[in-house]
Residue frames relative to the residue before (quaternion, step in Angstrom):
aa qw qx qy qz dx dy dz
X 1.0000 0.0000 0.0000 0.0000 0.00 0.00 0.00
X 0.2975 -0.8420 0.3713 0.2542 3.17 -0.73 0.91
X 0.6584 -0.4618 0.2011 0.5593 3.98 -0.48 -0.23
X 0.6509 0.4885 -0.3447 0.4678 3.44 1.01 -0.88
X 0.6637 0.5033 -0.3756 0.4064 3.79 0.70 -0.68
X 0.5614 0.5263 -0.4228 0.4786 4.05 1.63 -0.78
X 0.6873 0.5528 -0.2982 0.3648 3.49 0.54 -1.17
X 0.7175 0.3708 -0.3041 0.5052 3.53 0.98 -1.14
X 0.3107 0.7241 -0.4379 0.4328 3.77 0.99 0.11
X 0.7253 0.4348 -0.2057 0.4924 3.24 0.04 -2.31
X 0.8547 0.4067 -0.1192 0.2998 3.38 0.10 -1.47
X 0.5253 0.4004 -0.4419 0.6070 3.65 1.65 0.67
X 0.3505 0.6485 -0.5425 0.4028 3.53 1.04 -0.19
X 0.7666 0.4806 -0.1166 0.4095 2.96 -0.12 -2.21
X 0.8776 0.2751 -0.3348 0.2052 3.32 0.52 -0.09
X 0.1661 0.7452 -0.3646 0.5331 2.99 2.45 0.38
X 0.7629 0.2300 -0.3929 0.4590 3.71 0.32 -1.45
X 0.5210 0.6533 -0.5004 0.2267 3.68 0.66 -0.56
X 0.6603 0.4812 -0.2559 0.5168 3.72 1.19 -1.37
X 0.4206 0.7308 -0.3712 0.3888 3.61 1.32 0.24
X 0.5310 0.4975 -0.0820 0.6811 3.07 1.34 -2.02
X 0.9097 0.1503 -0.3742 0.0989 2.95 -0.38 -0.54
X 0.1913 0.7974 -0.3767 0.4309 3.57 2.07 0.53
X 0.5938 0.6462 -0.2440 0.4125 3.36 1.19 -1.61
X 0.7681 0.3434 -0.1588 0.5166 3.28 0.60 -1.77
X 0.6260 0.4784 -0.3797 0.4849 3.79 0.32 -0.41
X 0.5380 0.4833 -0.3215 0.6113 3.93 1.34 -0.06
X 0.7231 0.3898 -0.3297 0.4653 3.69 0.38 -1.17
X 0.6664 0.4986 -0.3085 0.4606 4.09 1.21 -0.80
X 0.7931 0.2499 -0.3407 0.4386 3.26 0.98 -0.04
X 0.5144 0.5619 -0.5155 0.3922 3.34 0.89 0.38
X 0.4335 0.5010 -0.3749 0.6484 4.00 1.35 -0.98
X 0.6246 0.3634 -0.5049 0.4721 3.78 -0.37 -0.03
X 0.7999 0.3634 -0.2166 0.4256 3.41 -0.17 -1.47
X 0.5448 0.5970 -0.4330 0.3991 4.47 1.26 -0.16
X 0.6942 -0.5312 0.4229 0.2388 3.13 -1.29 1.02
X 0.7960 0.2054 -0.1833 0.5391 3.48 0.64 -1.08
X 0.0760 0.7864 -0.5992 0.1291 3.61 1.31 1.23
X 0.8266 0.3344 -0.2191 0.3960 3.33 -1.11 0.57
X 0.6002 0.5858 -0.3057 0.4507 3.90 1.71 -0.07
X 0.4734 -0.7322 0.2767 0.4039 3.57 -0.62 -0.12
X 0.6655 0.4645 -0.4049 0.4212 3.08 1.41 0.91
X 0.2884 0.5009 -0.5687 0.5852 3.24 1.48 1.01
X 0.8162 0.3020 -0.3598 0.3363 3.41 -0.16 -0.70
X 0.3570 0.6765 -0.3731 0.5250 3.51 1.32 0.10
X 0.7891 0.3215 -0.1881 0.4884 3.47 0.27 -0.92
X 0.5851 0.5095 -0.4379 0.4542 3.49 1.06 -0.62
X 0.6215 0.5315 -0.3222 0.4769 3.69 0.85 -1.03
X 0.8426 0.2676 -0.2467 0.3969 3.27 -0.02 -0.70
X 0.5141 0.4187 -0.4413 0.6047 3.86 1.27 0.69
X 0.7204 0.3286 -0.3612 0.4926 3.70 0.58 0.15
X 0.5084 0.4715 -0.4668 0.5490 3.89 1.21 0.30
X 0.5252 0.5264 -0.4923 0.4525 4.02 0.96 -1.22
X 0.8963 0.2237 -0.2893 0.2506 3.27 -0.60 -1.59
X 0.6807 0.4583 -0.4515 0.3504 3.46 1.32 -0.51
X 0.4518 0.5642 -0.5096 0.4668 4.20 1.07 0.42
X 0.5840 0.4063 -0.4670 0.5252 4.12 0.92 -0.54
X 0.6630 0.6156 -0.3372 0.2601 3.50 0.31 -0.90
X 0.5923 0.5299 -0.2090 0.5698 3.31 1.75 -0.91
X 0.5119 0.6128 -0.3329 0.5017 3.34 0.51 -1.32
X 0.7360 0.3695 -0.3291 0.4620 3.88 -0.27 -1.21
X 0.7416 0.4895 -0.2374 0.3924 3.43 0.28 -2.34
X 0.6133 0.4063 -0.5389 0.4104 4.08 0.78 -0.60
X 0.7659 0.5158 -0.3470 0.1644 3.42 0.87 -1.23
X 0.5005 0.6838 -0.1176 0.5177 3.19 1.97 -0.58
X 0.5611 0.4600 -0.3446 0.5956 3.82 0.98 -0.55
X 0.8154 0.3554 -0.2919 0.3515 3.23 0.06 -1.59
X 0.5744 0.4171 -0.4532 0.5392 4.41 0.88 -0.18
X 0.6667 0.5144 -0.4389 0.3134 3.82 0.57 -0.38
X 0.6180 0.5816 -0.1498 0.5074 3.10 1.17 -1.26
X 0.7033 0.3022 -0.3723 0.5249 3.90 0.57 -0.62
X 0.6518 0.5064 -0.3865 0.4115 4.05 1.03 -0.39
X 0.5149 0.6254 -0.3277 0.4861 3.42 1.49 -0.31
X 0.8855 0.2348 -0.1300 0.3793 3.15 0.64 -0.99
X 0.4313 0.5913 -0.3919 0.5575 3.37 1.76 0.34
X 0.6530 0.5570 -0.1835 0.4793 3.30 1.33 -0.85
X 0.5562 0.4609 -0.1984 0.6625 3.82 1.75 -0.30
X 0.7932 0.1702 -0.4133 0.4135 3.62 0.54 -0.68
X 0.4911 0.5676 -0.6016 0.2734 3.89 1.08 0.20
X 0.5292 0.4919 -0.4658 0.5109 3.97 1.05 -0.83
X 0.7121 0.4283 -0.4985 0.2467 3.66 -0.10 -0.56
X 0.6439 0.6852 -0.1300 0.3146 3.26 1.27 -1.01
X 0.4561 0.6071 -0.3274 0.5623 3.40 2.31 -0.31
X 0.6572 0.5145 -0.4204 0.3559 3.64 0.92 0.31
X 0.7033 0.0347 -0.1261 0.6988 3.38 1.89 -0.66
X 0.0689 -0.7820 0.5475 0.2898 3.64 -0.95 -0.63
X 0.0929 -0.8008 0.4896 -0.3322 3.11 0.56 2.20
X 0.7296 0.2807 -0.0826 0.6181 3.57 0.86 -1.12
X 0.5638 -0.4675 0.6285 0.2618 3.64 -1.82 0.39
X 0.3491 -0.7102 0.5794 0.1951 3.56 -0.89 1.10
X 0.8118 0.2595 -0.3649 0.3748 3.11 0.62 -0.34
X 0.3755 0.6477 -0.4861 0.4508 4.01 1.26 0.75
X 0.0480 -0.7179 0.6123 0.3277 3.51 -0.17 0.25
X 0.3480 -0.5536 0.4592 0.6013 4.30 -1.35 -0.42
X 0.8549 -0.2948 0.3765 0.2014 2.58 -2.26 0.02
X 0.6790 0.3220 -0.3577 0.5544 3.93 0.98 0.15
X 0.4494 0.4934 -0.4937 0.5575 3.85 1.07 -0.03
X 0.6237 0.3527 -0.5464 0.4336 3.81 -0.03 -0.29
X 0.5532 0.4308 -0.5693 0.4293 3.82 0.19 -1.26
X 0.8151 0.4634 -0.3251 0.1233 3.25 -0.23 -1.79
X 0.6344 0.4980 -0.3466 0.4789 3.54 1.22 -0.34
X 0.7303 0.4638 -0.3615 0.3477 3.65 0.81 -0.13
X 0.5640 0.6028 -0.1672 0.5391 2.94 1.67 -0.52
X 0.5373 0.6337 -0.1207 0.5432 2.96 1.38 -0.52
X 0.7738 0.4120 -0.0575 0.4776 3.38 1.00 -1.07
X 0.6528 0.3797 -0.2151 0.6192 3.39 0.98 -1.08
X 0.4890 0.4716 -0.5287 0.5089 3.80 1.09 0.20
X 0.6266 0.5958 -0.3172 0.3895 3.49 0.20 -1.40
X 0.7236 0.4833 -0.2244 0.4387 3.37 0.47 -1.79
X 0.7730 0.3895 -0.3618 0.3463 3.73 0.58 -0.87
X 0.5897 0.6266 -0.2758 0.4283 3.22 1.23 -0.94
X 0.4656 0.5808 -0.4119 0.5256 4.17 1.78 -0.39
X 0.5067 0.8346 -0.0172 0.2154 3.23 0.80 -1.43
X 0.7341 0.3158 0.1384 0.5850 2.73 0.82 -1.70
X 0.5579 0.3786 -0.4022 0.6194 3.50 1.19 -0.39
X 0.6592 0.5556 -0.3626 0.3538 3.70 0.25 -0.99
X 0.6004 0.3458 -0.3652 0.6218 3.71 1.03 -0.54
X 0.4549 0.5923 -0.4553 0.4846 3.89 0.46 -0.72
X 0.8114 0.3688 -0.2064 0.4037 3.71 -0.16 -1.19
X 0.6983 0.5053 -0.2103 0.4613 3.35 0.71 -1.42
X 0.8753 0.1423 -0.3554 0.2955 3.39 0.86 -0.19
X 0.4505 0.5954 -0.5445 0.3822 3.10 1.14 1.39
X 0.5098 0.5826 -0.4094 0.4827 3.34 1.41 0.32
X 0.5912 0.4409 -0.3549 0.5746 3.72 1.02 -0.60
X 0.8645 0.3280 -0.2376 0.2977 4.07 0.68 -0.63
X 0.4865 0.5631 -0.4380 0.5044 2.90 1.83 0.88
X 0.3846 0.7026 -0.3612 0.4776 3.40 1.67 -0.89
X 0.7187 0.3738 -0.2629 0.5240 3.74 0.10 -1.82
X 0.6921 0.3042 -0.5342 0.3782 4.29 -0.24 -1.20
X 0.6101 0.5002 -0.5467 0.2805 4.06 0.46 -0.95
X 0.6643 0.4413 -0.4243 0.4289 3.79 0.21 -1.24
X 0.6899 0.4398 -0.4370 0.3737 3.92 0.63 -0.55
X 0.5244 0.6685 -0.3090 0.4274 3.47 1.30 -0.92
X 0.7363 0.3807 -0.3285 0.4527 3.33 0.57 -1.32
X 0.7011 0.4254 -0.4442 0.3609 3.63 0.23 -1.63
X 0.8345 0.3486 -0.3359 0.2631 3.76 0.38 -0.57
X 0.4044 0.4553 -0.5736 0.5479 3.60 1.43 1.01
X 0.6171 0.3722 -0.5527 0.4185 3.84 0.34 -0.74
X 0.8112 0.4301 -0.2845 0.2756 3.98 0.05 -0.65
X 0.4539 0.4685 -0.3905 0.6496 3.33 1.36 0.38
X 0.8864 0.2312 -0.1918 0.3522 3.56 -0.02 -0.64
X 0.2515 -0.8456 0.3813 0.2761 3.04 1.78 0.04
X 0.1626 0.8305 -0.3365 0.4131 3.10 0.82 1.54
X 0.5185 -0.6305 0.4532 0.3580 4.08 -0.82 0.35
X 0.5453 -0.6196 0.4571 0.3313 3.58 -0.66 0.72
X 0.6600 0.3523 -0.3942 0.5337 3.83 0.98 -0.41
X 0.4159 0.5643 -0.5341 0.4725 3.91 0.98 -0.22
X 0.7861 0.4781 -0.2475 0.3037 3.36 0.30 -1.51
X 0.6460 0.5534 -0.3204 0.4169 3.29 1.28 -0.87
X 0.5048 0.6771 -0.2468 0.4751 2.83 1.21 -1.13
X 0.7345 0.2367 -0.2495 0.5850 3.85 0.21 -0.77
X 0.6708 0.5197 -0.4067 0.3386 4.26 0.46 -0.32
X 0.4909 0.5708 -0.3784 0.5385 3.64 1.94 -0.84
X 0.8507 0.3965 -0.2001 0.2813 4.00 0.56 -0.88
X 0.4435 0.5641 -0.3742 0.5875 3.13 2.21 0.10
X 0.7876 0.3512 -0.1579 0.4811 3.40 0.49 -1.61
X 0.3530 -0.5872 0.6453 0.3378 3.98 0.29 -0.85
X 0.7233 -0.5434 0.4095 0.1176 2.99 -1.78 0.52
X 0.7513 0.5152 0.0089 0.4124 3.03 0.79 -2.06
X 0.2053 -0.7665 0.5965 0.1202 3.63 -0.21 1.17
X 0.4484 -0.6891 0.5637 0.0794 3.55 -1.15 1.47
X 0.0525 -0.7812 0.6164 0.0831 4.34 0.71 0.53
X 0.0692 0.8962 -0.4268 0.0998 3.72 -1.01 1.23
X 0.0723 -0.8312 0.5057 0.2193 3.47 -0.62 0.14
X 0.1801 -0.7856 0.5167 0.2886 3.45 -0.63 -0.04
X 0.4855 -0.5965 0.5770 0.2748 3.96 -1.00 1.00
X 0.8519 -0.1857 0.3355 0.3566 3.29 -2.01 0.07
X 0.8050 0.5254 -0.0991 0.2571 3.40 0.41 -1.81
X 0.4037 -0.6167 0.4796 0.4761 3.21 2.24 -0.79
X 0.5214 0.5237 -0.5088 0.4416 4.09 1.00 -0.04
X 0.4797 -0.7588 0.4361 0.0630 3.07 -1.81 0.56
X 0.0948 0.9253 -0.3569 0.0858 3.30 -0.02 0.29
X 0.4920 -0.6625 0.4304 0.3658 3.66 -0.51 1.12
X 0.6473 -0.6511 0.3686 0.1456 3.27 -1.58 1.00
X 0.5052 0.4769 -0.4437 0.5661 3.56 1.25 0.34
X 0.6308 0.3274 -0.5864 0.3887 3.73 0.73 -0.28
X 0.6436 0.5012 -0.4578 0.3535 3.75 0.50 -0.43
X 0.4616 0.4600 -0.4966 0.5733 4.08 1.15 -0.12
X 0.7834 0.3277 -0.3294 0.4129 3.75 -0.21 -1.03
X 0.6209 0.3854 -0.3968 0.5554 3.71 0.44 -0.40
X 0.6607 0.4197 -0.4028 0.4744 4.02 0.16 0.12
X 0.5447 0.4869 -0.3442 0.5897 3.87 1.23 -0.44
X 0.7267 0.4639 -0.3386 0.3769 3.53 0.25 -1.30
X 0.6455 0.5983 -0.3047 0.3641 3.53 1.22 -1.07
X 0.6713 0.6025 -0.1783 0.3933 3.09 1.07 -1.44
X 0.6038 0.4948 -0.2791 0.5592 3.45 0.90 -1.16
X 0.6971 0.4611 -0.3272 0.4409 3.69 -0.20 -1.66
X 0.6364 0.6028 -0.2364 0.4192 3.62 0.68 -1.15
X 0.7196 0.3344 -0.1318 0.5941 3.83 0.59 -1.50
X 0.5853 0.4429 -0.4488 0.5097 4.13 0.78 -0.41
X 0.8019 0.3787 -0.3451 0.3074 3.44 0.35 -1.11
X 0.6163 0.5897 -0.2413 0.4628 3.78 1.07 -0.82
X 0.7077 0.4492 -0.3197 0.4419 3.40 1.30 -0.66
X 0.4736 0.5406 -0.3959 0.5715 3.90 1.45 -0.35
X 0.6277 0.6051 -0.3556 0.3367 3.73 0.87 -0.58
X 0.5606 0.5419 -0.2153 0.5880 3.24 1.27 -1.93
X 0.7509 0.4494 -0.3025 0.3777 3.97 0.19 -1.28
X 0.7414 0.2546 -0.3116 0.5369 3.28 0.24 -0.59
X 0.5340 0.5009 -0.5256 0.4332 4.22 0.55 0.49
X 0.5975 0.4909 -0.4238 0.4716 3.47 1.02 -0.92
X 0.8361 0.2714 -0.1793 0.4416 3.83 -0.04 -0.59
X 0.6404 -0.6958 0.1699 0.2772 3.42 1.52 1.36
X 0.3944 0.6337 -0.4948 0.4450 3.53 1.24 0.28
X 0.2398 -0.7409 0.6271 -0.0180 3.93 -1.43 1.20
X 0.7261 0.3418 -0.2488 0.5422 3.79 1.31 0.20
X 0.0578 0.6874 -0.7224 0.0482 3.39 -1.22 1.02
X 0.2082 -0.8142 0.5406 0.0393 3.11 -1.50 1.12
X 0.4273 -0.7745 0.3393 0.3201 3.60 -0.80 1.02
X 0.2904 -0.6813 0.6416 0.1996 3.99 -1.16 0.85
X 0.0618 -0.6611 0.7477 0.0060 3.62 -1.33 0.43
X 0.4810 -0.5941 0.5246 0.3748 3.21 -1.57 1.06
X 0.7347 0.3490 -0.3094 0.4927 3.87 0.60 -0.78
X 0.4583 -0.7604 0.4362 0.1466 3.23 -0.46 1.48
X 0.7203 0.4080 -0.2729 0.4902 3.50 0.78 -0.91
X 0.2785 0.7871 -0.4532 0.3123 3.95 1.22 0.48
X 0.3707 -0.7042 0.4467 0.4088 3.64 -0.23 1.01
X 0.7404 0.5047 -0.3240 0.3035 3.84 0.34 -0.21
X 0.6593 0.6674 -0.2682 0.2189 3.04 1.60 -0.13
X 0.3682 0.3501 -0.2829 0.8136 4.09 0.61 0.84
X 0.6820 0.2645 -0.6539 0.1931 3.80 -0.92 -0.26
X 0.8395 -0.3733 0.3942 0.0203 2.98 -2.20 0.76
X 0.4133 0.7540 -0.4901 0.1429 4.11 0.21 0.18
X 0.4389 -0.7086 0.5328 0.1463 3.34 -1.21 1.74
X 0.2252 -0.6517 0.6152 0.3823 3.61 -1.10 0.08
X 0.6004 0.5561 -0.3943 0.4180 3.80 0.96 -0.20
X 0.3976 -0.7688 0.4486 0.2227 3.39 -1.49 0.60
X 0.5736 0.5836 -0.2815 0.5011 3.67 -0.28 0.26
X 0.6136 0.5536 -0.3067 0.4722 3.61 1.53 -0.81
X 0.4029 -0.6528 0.5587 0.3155 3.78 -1.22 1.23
X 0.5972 0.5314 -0.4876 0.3511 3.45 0.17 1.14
X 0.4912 -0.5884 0.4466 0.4615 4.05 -0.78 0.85
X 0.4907 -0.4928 0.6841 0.2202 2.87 -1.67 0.54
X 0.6565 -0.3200 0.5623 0.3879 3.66 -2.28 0.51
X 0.7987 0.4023 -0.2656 0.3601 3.86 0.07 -1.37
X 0.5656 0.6401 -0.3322 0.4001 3.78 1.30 -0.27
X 0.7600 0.5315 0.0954 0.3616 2.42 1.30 -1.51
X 0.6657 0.5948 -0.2107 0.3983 3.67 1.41 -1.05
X 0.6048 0.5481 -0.3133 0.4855 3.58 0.80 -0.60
X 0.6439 0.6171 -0.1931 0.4090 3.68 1.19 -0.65
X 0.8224 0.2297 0.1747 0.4903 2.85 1.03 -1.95
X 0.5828 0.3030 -0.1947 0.7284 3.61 1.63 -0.49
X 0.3153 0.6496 -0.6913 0.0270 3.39 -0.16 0.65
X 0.7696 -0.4544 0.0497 0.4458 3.76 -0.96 -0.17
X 0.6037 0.5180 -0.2784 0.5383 3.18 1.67 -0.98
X 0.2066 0.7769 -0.5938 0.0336 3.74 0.87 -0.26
X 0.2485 -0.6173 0.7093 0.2325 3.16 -1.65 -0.05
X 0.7504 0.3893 -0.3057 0.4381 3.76 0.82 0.15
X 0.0284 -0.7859 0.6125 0.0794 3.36 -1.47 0.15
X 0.5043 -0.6100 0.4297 0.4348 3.98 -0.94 -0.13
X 0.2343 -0.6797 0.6944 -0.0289 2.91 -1.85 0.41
X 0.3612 -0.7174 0.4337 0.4085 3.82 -0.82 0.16
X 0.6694 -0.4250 0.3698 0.4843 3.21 -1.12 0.05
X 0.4977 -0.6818 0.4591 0.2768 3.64 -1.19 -0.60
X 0.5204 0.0876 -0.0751 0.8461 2.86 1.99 -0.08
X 0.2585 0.6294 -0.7308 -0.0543 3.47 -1.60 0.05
């Protein structure tokens, strides 16, 4: 298996449990539909606070889960780095792979987060337009609130659409923004840790690998030193590490 196929693994995981969560909430929006005191503030109370429960279990797992993926990633990056010398303990990572994996994480973690409020509160502001939707078909047509619901479920649908939108203004269902945040995180902590590993045992070159060999990036050259006529990881990463990449680093064979 290659690195890009482990990473895209982890990071379809994560987004499998994400469509998990979000099953939950698309249960908690239609039950608040189908509650007596639909449309009061203590239906919507309860909806909120069943879509904070399951989305706090959901954390609870995904912190405990990032943070074993992420150290096996990068224990797994400094043993490849280590096929250039065997100077260091494979199973020690150095001392800047630790920053990089917490820092790493509590990125990862906020950026979950933030979708989760993102989601949750388009579930609380569809909740509020239905109760407005209904009372003002029951009062125009002078009509039972389940009549009304009943005609707002077949205008509007049922099925809440959770989303994010990218840079461009495109849309895009919230597990790709869980799996693109895993994919980052990993690709990100694998590639930075081969960096840290192959500094600790005094090597200053890492070279990029692609599954498609004939990729123009694949074999090119990056220096960890500054001043050197060679790109740098940071010139370079937005281009070539993006999340879906297919590449990652490696050490030289000599350096």
């Amino acid at each position: 298996m290659s690195v890009a196929t482990m990473l895209s693994f982890e990071a379809e995981q994560a987004g499998q449990r994400y469509t998990a969560l979000v099953a939950a909430w698309r249960g908690i929006h239609a039950s608040a539909l189908e509650a007596r005191d639909f449309g009061t503030a203590r239906g919507l109370g309860r909806a909120r606070a069943g879509a904070y429960d399951v989305a706090r279990s959901f954390l609870d797992t995904e912190r405990a889960l990032l943070a074993a993926t992420l150290r096996g990633v990068a224990l797994e990056a400094h043993a490849h780095a280590l096929s250039i010398a065997r100077t260091l303990s494979a199973d020690e990572l150095p001392d800047a792979a630790h920053e990089l994996l917490s820092a790493s994480q509590s990125y990862a973690e906020s950026e979950l987060a933030v979708q989760i409020e993102r989601d949750i509160a388009l579930l609380l502001k569809r909740l509020r337009a239905a109760a407005i939707d209904v009372d003002m078909i029951a009062r125009i047509q002078g009509v039972a609130r389940s009549a009304a619901l009943i005609q707002h479920r077949a205008r509007a649908g049922t099925e809440l659409r959770f989303a994010f939108k990218d840079r461009a203004n495109r849309k895009w269902p919230s597990r790709t923004f869980v799996r693109t945040t895993w994919r980052q995180a990993l690709l990100d902590v694998y590639n930075e840790t081969v960096m840290a590993s192959v500094a600790a045992i005094g090597a200053s070159r890492v070279r990029v690998v692609t599954s498609d060999a004939p990729a123009a990036a694949n074999g090119l050259i990056l220096t960890l030193l500054p001043g050197v006529d060679l790109p740098t990881y940071a010139e370079v990463r937005d281009a070539v590490f993006h999340p879906n990449a297919e590449a990652w680093l490696a050490p030289l064979d000599t350096d």
